[in-house]
N, C-alpha and C positions, 0 to 999 in steps of 0.2 A: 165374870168377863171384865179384861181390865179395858181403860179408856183411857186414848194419850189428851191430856190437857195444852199440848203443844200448842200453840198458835200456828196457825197456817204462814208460809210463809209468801213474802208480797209477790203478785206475780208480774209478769212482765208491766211497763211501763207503757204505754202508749205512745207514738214517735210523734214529735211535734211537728203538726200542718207546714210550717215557716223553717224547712229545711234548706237548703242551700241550691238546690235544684229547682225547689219548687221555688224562691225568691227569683232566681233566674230566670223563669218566667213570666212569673208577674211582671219583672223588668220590659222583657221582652213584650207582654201586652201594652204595656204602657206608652211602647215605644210606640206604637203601632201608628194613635194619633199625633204622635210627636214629629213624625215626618207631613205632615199635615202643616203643623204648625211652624214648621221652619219657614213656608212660604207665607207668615205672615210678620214673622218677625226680621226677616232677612231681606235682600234683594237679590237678586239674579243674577252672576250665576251662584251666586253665592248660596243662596237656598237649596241648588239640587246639589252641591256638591255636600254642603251637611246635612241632608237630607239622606244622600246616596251614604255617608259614615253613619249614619245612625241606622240606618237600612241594615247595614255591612255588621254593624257591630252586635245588632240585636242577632238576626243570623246566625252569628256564630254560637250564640249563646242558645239556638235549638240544637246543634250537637253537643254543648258543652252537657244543657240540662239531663237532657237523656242516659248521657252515659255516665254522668257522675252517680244519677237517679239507680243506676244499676251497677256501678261498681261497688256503692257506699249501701245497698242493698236498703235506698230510701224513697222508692217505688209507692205512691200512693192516689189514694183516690180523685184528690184536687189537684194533684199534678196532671192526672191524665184526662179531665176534664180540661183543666186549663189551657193544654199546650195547643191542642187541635185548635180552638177556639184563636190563643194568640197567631197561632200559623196562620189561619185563614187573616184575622183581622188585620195584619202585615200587608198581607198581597193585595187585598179590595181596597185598602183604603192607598195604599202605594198608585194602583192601578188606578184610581179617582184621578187622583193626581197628575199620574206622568199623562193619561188621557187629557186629562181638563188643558195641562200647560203646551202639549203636544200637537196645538191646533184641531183636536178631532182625527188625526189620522186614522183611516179604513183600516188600512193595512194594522192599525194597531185594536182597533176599535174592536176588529173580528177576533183575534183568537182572548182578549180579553172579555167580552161576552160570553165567550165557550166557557173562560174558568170561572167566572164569575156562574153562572149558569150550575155547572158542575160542582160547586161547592155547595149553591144551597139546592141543589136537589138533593146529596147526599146527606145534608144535616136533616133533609126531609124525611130520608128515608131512615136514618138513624131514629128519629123523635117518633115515627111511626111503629118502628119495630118494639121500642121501649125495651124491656127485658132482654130480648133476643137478639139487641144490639150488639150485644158481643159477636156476633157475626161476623161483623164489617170492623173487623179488628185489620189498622192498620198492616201494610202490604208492603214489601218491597220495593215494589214498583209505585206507590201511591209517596214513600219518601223519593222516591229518585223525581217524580213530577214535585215534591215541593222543593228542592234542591234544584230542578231545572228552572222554577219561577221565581225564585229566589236570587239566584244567578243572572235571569233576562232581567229581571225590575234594576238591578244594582247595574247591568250595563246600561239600560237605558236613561239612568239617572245621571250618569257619567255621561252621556251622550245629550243630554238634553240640555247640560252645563257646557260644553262645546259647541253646541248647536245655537246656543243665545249669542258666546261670542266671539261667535265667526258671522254671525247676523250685524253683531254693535261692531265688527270693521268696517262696513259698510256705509255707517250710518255717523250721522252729527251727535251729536252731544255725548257721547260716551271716550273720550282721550281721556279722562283721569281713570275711568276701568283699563283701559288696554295699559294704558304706561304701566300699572301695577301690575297687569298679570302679564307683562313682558319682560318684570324684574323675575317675576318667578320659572324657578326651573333652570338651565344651561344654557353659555354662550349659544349653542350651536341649536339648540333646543326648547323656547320658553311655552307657556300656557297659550300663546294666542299664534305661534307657530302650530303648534300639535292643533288647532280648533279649525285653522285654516286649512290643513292638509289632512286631517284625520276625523273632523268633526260627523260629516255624514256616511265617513263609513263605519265608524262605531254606531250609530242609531240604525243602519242596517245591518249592521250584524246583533242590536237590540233584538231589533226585529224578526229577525230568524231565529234568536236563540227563544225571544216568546211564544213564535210559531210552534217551535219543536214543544215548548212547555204546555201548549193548546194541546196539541197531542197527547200525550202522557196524560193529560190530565182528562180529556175523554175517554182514554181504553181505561185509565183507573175506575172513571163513573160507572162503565161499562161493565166491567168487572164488581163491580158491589151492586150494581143494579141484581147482573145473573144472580149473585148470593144471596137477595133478598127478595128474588121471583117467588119462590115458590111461599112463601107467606103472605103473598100481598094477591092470590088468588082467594076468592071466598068459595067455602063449604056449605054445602046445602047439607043439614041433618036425613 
């Protein structure tokens, strides 16, 4: 009997962690407390409007990761560990935020509770099922709620940089903000024109668009809740 002395040939290569998808993530976690930290290095309104672009830009960078992740067929383990984790970590600590600067508003407070609520009961209920977490594999409808919170946090960010000054016309000390943000923008049209006239109806329309994101964001809990009822009754032998 003959025997081939060939060498085996190398087989596949293992795909490197630090793909370009998954870097786009880690970006986007990064970011996360980086809107944080604009309101310590900035002043107002200056802080929510870099705060609202680095919001805006990190964002986009959750559709980008995804789909490059699955055109370039570079789908892996720490990306999808990482993304849910960066998603959430965006909107809580966003939500800290536009809350803390936001006076406390109710109207904001409540549907902000609900997501906050709803996000860690589901990582609860993921970390419980362990194995069987593939269960509660991302939905439809559970992107279309992170895309509606994503959306409300970025108007309300915009609205809360309008809402500071259309407060400083009001007030003393602040003519060297306004002359500046009166140079910016159109004859007919500058920054502290649009804050005057548009300033609290973009924070209620913040505000409806977070409502609606409460929403979505409950029927999603709801729904992973039902798929993971029936494991979380116990068995009597």
């Amino acid at each position: 009997m003959m025997t081939s002395n060939a060498a085996p040939g190398p087989g596949p290569k293992p795909m490197s962690s630090w793909t370009v998808p998954n870097i786009l993530t880690v970006l986007r976690l990064l970011a996360a407390p980086g809107v944080a930290v604009m309101f310590l290095y900035f002043h107002r309104p200056w802080a929510d409007w870099f705060a609202l672009a680095l919001f805006a830009l990190a964002a986009i960078t959750d559709f980008f990761d995804g789909y490059l992740a699955r055109a370039w067929k570079q789908e892996s383990r720490l990306g999808a560990m990482l993304d849910p984790i960066a998603d959430k970590a965006m909107v809580v600590i966003a939500l800290l935020v536009i809350t803390g600067y936001s006076g406390m508003d109710p109207w904001l407070i409540l549907p902000a509770t609900a997501i906050l609520f709803r996000e860690v009961f589901v990582s609860g209920l993921r970390e419980f099922l362990g194995a069987k977490a593939g269960l509660l594999k991302v939905t439809s409808l559970a992107k279309w709620k992170t895309t509606a919170q994503m959306t409300a946090i970025a108007v309300l960010f915009l609205a809360m940089g309008l809402e500071y000054v259309r407060e400083a016309t009001s007030q003393r000390g602040y003519s060297a903000l306004i002359e500046t943000l009166s140079d910016i923008g159109t004859q007919d049209m500058n920054v502290v024109d649009l804050a005057r006239h548009s300033g609290n109806l973009v924070w209620n329309i913040g505000l409806g668009l977070i409502w609606i994101a409460a929403l979505l964001t409950l029927i999603s809990g709801w729904d992973y809740f039902r798929k993971a009822l029936p494991f979380l009754k116990d068995t009597q032998a």
